[in-house]
C-alpha positions in Angstrom: 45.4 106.6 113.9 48.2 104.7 112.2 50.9 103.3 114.2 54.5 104.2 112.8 57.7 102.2 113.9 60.0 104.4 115.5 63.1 104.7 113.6 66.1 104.8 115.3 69.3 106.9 114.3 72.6 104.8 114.1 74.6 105.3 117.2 76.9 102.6 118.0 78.9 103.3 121.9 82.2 104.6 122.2 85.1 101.6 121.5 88.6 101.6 121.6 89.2 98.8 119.8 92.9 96.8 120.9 92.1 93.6 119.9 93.7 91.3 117.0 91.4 93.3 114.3 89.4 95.5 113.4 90.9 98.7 115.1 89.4 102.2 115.3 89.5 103.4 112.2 92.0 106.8 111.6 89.1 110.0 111.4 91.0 111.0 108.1 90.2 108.1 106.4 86.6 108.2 107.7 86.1 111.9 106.3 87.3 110.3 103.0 84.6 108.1 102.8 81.9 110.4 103.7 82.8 112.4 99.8 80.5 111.9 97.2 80.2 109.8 95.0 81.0 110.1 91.0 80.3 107.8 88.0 82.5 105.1 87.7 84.4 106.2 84.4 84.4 110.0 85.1 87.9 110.5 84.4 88.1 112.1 88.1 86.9 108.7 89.3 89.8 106.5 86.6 92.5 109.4 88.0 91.5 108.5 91.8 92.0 104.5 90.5 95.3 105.3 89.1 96.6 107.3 92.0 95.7 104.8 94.6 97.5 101.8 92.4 100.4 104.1 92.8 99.9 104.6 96.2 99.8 100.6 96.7 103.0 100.5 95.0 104.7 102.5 97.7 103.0 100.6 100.2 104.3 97.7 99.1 107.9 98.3 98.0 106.9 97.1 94.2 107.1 98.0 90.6 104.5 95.7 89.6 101.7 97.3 87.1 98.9 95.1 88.5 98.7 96.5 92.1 95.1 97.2 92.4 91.6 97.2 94.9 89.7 94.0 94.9 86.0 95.3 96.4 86.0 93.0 99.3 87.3 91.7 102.6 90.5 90.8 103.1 89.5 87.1 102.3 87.8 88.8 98.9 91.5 89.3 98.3 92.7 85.9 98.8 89.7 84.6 97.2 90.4 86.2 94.3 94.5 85.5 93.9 94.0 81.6 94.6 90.9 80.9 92.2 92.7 83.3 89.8 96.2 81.3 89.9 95.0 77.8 90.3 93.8 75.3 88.4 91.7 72.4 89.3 94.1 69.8 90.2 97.5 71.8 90.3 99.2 71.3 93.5 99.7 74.5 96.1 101.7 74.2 99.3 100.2 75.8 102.1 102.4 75.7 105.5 100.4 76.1 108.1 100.7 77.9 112.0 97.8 79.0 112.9 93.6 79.5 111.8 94.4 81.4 108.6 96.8 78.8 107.1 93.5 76.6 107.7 91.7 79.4 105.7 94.2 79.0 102.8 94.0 75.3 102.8 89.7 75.7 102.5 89.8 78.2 100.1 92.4 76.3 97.8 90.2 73.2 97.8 87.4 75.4 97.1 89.2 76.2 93.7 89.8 72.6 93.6 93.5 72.4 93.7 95.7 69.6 95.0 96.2 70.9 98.6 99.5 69.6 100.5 100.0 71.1 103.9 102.8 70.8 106.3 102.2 72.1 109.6 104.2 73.8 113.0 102.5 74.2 116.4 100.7 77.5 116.7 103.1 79.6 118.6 106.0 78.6 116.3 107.1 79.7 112.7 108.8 77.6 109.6 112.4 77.4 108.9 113.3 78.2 105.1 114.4 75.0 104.8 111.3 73.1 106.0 109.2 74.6 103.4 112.5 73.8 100.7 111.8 70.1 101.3 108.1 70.3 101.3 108.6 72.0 97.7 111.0 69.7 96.3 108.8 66.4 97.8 105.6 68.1 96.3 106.7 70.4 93.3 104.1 73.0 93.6 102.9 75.6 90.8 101.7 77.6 94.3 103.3 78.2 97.9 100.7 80.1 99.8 101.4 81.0 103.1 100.6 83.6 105.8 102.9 86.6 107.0 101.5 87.4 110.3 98.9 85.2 111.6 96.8 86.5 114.1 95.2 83.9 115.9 99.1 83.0 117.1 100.9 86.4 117.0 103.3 85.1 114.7 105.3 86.4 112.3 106.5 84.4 109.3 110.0 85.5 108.2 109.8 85.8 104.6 112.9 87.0 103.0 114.5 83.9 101.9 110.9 82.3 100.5 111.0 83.8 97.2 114.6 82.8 96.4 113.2 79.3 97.2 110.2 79.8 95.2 112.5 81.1 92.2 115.0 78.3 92.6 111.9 75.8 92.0 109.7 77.9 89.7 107.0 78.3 92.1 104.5 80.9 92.8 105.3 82.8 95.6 101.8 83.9 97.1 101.2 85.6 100.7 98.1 87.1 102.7 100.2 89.7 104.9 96.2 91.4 106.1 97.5 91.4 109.7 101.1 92.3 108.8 101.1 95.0 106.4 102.8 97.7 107.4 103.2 96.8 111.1 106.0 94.9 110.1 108.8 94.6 107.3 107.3 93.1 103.6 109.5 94.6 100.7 107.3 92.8 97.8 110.3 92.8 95.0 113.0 92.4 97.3 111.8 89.5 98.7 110.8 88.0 95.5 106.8 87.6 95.9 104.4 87.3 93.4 101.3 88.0 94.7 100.4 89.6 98.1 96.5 90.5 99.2 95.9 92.7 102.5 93.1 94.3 104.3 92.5 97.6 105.6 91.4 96.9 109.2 95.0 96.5 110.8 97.7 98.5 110.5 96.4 100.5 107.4 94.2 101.7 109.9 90.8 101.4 107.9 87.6 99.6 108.1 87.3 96.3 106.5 86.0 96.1 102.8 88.9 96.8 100.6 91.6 94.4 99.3 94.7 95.9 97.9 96.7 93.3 95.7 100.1 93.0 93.7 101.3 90.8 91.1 104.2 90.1 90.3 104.7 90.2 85.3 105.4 86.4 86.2 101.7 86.1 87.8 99.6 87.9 85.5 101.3 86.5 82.6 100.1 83.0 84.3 96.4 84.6 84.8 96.5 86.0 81.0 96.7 82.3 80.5 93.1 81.5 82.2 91.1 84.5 80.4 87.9 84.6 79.4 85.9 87.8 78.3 82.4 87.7 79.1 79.9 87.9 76.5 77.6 90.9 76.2 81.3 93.2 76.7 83.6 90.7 74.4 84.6 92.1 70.9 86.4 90.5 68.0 89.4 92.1 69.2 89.1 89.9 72.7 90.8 86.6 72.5 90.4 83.7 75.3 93.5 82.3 77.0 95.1 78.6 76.3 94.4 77.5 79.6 91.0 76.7 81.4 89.0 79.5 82.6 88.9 81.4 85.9 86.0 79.4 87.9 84.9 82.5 89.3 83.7 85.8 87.4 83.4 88.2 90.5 86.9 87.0 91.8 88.3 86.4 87.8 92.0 88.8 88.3 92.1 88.8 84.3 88.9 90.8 83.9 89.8 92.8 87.0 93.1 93.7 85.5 91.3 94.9 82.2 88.9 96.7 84.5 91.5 98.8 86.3 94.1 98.9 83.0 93.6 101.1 80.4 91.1 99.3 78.3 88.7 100.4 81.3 86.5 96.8 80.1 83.7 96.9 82.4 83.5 94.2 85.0 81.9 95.7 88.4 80.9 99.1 89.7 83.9 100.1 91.9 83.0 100.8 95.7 83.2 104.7 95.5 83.5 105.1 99.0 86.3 101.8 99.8 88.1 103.5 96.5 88.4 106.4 98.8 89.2 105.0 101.9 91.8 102.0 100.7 93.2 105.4 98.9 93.5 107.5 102.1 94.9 104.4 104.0 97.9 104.3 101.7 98.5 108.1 102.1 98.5 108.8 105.5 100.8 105.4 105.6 103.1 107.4 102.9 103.1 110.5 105.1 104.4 109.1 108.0 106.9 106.6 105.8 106.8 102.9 105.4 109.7 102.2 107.4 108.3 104.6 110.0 105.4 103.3 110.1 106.9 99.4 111.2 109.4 101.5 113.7 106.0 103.3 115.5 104.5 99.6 115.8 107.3 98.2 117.2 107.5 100.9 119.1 104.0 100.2 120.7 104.2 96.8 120.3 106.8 96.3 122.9 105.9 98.6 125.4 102.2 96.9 125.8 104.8 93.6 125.9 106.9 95.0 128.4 103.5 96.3 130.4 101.9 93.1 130.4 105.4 91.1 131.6 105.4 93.5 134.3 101.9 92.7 135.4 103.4 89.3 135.8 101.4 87.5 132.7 103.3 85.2 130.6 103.9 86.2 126.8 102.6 83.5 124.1 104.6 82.0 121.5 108.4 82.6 120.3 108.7 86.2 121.3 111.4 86.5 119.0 108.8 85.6 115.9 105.9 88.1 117.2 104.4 90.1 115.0 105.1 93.7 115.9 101.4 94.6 116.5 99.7 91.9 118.2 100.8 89.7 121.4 99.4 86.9 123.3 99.2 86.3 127.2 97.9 83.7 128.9 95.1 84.0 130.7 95.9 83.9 134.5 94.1 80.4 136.2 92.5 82.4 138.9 90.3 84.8 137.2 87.8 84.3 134.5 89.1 85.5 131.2 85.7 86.4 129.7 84.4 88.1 132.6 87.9 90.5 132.8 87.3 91.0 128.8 83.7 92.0 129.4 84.5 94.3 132.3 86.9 96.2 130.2 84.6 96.5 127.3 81.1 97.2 129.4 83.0 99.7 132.2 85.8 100.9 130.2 84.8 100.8 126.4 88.1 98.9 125.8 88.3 95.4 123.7 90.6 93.0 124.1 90.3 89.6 122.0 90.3 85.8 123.0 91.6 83.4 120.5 90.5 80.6 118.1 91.2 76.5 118.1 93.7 75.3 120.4 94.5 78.5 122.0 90.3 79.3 122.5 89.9 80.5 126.5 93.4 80.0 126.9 95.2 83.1 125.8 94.4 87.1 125.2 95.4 88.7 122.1 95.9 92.7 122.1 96.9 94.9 119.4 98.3 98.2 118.9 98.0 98.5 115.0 96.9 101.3 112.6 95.5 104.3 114.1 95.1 102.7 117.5 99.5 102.2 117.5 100.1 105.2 119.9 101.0 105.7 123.4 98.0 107.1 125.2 96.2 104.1 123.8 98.6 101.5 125.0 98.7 103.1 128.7 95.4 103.1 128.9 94.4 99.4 127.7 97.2 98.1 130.6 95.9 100.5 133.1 92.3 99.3 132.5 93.4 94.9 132.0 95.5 96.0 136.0 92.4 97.0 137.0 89.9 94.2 135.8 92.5 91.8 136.5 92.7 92.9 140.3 88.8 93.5 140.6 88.8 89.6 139.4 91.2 88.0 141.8 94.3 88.3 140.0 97.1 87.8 142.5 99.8 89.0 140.5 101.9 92.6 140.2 99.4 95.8 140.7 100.4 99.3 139.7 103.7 97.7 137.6 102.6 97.6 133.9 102.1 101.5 132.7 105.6 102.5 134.8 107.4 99.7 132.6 105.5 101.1 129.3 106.8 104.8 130.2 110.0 103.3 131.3 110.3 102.2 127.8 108.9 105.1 126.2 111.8 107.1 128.2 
């Protein structure tokens, strides 16, 4: 008799995840990606692509044309806007406040750009006229900076940036993956030309899809660097002046062409992410944009005003928090791992820890996306009262949901 491996069905435990990211992800966009899948230029499937660039549009408070799905992580999407606008050996500016300014800087040199960095402590933001001097010491083609960097909580104010970048013909790039739609990014008002995100924040999706913009001033740069791969090219495809994207997966002018009407094959689009980054952007256009940054603020500061009442101190310039994330130290008389484990293994809640400088030292919970409501909140600082208490925490008991209701009231 043969022995056969038993073959377990996928089951994974019961999470609710209010950490810095990934969140739960909303059960409509899940049914979305369970649909079947259809051939990549059925014009069903080029009508799906041309709805959700529409879609993105909204999303992002743009006109630009090229606002499309790069199939990857959210760091897919950066990839693909810094090896796509760079050079080897132009100069970008990267101000950094936290790990994924860090992540910018790596991926830049990567592309082999001159990187120039100036730096704040994490827990701080930049002044519009700090990154002004940087750019007229360093005259950039590229300023690439984050919105709302997670491993900190901060939120970047951006509304004065592109007017910098303008002034000094720079490109104005941003990652906002932790930001978007949690908190105020109005692409064209603010004057940015390119912006990647991810799904598994606020969108309220899993992780795998990169929406992008950019700006007519950034693809006419990228129309610069193209190169049409042989075995698709035809007579009537001409190279551009300057040297060629480094990267073919990650090459934005062949993704462009791809997406745009020419339909030039470059990949097979993920179906299912095509459907999903799609649903994303409509349940965000159901509730609203705006309304959407007003229900994580709303969430965002009741969770604040829980934990301040359970006596923990808030990280960072509270002023510059990102609407959908905060930090609190980790009280000196209990074991911040063990608390997060109780509250994952006896409550099926996650918190996170942090990264760097701020590792062991600080908690980081979220209230993005799907997970932004008010059952979820009250329950997360019911359960960290709980753990924190069964641990030795000597602070407030009982204080943090009344001041979250008080607030919802």
């Amino acid at each position: 008799m043969s022995n056969k491996t038993q073959i377990q069905m996928l089951n994974p435990p019961q999470r609710l995840l209010m950490g810095p990211g990934p969140i739960n992800a909303d059960p409509r966009v899940l049914r979305a990606m369970s649909a079947q899948l259809i051939g990549q230029y059925d014009p069903v499937m080029t009508g799906f692509m041309n709805e959700t660039m529409a879609r993105y549009r909204e999303v992002f408070k743009t006109n630009n044309t090229q606002t499309l799905l790069i199939d990857g992580t959210s760091r897919a999407g950066i990839e693909a806007v810094l090896v796509s606008l760079l050079r080897p050996g132009d100069k970008v500016l990267v101000p950094v406040m936290g790990r994924f300014g860090h992540l910018l800087t790596e991926i830049a040199q990567r592309a082999k750009a001159e990187v120039h960095t100036i730096e704040v402590p994490w827990g701080e933001v930049f002044k519009p006229e700090q990154i002004e001097e940087a750019i007229k010491r360093i005259k950039p083609r590229v300023l690439a900076m984050v919105q709302g960097d997670t491993s900190t909580t901060m939120n970047q104010p951006l509304q004065h940036i592109g007017d910098i970048c303008e002034k000094h013909d720079v490109l104005f790039y941003c990652d906002a993956t932790a930001s978007i739609v949690g908190n105020d990014l109005p692409v064209d008002e603010w004057k940015l030309d390119a912006l990647s995100v991810g799904l598994q924040k606020c969108l309220g999706g899993p992780s795998g899809s990169a929406p992008i913009t950019l700006s007519d001033k950034a693809v006419d740069w990228i129309r610069q660097r193209k190169k049409v791969e042989a075995g698709i090219r035809t007579d009537e495809h001409k190279d551009g002046v300057e040297p060629f994207i480094g990267s073919n997966y990650f090459d934005l002018s062949m993704i462009m062409d791809y997406w745009g009407e020419e339909r030039l094959n470059h990949h097979t689009e993920a179906t299912s992410m095509l459907y999903c980054a799609s649903e994303c952007a409509r349940i965000v256009l159901e509730e609203g944009v705006d309304n959407s940054v007003a229900r994580h603020k709303l969430h965002g500061d009741a969770i604040l005003f829980g934990l301040q009442a359970l006596g923990l101190k808030v990280f960072g310039d509270i002023k510059n928090k990102m609407n959908n994330v905060v930090g609190v130290y980790i009280p000196s008389e209990v074991d911040g791992d063990k608390v997060r484990n109780q509250m994952l293994n006896d409550f099926g809640i996650e918190i996170g820890t942090s990264f760097g400088p701020l590792h062991g030292k600080i908690w980081r919970i979220g209230t993005m996306g799907y997970n932004a409501r008010k059952d979820t909140v009250l329950q997360t600082l019911a359960c960290l009262d709980a753990c924190l208490h069964a641990n030795g925490y000597k602070g407030p008991s009982g204080e943090a949901t009344l001041a979250a209701l008080a607030h919802y009231k």
